[in-house]
C-alpha positions as CSV (number, residue, x, y, z in Angstrom):
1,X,28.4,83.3,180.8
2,X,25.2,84.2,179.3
3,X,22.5,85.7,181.4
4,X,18.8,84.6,181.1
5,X,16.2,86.8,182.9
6,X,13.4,84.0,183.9
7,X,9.9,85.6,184.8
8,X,5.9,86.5,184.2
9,X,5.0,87.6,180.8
10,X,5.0,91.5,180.1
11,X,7.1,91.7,183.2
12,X,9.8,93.9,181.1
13,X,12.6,91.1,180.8
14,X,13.6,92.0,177.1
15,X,13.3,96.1,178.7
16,X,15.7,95.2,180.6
17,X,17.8,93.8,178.0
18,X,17.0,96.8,175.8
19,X,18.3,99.1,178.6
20,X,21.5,97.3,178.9
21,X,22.3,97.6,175.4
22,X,21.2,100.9,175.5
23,X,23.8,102.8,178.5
24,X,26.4,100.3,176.8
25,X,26.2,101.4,173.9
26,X,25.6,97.8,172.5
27,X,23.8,96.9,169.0
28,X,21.1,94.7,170.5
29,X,19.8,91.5,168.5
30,X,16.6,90.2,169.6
31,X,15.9,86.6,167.9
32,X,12.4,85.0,168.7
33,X,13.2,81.5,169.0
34,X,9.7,80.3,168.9
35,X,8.9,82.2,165.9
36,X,9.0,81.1,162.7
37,X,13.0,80.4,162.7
38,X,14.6,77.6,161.0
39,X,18.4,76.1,162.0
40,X,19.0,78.0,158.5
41,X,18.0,81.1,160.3
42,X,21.0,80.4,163.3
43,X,23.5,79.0,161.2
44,X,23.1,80.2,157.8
45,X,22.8,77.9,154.5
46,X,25.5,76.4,152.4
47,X,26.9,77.7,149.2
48,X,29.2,76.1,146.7
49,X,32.6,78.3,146.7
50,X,35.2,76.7,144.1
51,X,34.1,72.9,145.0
52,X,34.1,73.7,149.0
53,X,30.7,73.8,150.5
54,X,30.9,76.9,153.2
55,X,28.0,78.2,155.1
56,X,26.7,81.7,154.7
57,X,26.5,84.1,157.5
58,X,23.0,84.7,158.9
59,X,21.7,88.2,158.2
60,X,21.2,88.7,162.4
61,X,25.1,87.8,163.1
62,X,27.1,90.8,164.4
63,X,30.3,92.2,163.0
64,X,33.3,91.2,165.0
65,X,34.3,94.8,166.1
66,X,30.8,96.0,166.6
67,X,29.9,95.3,170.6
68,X,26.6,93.7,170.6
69,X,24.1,91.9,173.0
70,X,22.5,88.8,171.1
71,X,19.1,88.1,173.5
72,X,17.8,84.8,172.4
73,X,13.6,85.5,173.3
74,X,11.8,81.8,174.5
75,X,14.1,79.5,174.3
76,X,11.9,76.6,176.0
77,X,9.5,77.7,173.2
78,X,11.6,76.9,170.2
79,X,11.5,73.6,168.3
80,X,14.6,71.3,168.9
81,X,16.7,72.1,166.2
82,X,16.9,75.2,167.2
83,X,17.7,74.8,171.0
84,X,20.4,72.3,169.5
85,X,21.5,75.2,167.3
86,X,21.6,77.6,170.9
87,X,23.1,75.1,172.6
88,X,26.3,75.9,170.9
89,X,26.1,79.3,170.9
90,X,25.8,79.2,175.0
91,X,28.7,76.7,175.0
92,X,31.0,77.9,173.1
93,X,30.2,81.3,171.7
94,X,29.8,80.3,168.3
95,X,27.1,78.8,165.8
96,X,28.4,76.2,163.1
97,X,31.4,77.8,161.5
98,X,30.5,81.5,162.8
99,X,32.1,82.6,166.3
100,X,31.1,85.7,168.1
101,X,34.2,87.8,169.2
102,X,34.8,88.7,172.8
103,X,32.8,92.2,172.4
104,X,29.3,90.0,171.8
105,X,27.7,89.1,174.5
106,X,24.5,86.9,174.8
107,X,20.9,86.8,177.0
108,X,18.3,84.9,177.4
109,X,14.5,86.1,177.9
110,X,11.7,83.2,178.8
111,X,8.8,82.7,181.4
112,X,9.2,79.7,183.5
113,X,7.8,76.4,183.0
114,X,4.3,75.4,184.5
115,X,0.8,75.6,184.0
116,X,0.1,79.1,183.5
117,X,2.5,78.8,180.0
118,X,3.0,76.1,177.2
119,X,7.0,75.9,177.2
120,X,8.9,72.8,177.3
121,X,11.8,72.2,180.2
122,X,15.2,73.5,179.0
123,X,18.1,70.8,179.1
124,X,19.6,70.5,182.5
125,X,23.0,70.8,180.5
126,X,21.8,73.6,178.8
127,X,20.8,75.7,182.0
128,X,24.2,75.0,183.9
129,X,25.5,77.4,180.5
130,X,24.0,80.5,182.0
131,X,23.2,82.2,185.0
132,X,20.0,82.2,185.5
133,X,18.4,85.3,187.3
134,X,14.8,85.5,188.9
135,X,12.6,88.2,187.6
136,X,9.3,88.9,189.8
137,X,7.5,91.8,190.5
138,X,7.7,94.0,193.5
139,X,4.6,96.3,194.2
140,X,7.1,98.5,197.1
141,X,9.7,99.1,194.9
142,X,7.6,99.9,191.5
143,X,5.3,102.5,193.2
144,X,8.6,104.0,194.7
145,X,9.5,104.2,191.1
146,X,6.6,105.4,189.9
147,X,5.5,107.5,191.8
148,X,5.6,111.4,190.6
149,X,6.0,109.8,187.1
150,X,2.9,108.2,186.8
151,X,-0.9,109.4,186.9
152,X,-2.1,109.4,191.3
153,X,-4.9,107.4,190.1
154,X,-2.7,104.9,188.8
155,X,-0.7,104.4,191.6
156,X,-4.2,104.6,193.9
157,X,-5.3,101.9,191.4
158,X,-2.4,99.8,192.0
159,X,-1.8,100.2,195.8
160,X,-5.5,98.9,196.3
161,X,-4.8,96.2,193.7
162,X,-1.7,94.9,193.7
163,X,-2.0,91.8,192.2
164,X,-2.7,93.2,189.3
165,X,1.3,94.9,189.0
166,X,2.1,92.1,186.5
């Protein structure tokens, strides 16, 4: 099931992605929904071979044997075609006539809606397709983290203002 990290902007949901693909050795595709992508972007575009129309593989799509995480960045951002297009891919692994093999796995990065961002609601049906997991920050366990890796003033900074972490 694919994962989606759900939280603040800047508040290192597509690191953590990055880090995953990273110690697992995965090739990691990062596809920004809301920007500039077309359905012929997702599922390719049609070619004539010998009288058959066929559709030709997007440049993004990962080689079968090659383990890779596909993170799809703001889905709730993205124009309807292309959540249609997504839709299938969380579903059933695949996108028109091109399935991912079982070494491809797939993520999802995107704030939450409300009034602080201008996202639409994601499809109830879409949502039940992944697990969705909570990101928020936590001022304990960052300056637990950073501290002796980060400037003291920093950390002086940030205990005084912690609202400020995100």
């Amino acid at each position: 099931m694919p994962i989606a990290l759900v939280g603040a902007k800047g508040i290192g949901k597509s690191d953590i992605f990055k880090q995953v693909a990273k110690e697992e050795y995965l090739q990691y595709i990062d596809l920004r929904l809301a920007e500039n992508v077309d359905s012929g972007d997702l599922i390719g575009i049609p070619y004539n071979d010998k009288g058959i129309m066929r559709w030709s593989t997007p440049e993004w799509w990962p080689t079968p044997d090659e383990p890779a995480l596909i993170v799809l960045e703001e889905p709730n951002r993205a124009s309807r075609d292309i959540r249609q297009a997504v839709f299938q891919l969380l579903n059933e692994k695949k996108i028109h006539t091109h399935s991912l093999s079982e070494n491809h796995f797939i993520g999802l990065a995107f704030n939450p809606p409300g009034d602080e961002y201008q996202v639409d609601d994601l499809d109830p049906a879409m949502i039940r397709r992944m697990c969705v997991i909570p990101v928020e920050t936590n001022i304990k366990t960052f300056l637990e983290y950073a501290t002796g890796k980060l400037d003291k003033n920093i950390i002086e900074y940030l205990q005084i203002n912690q609202n400020l972490l995100s």
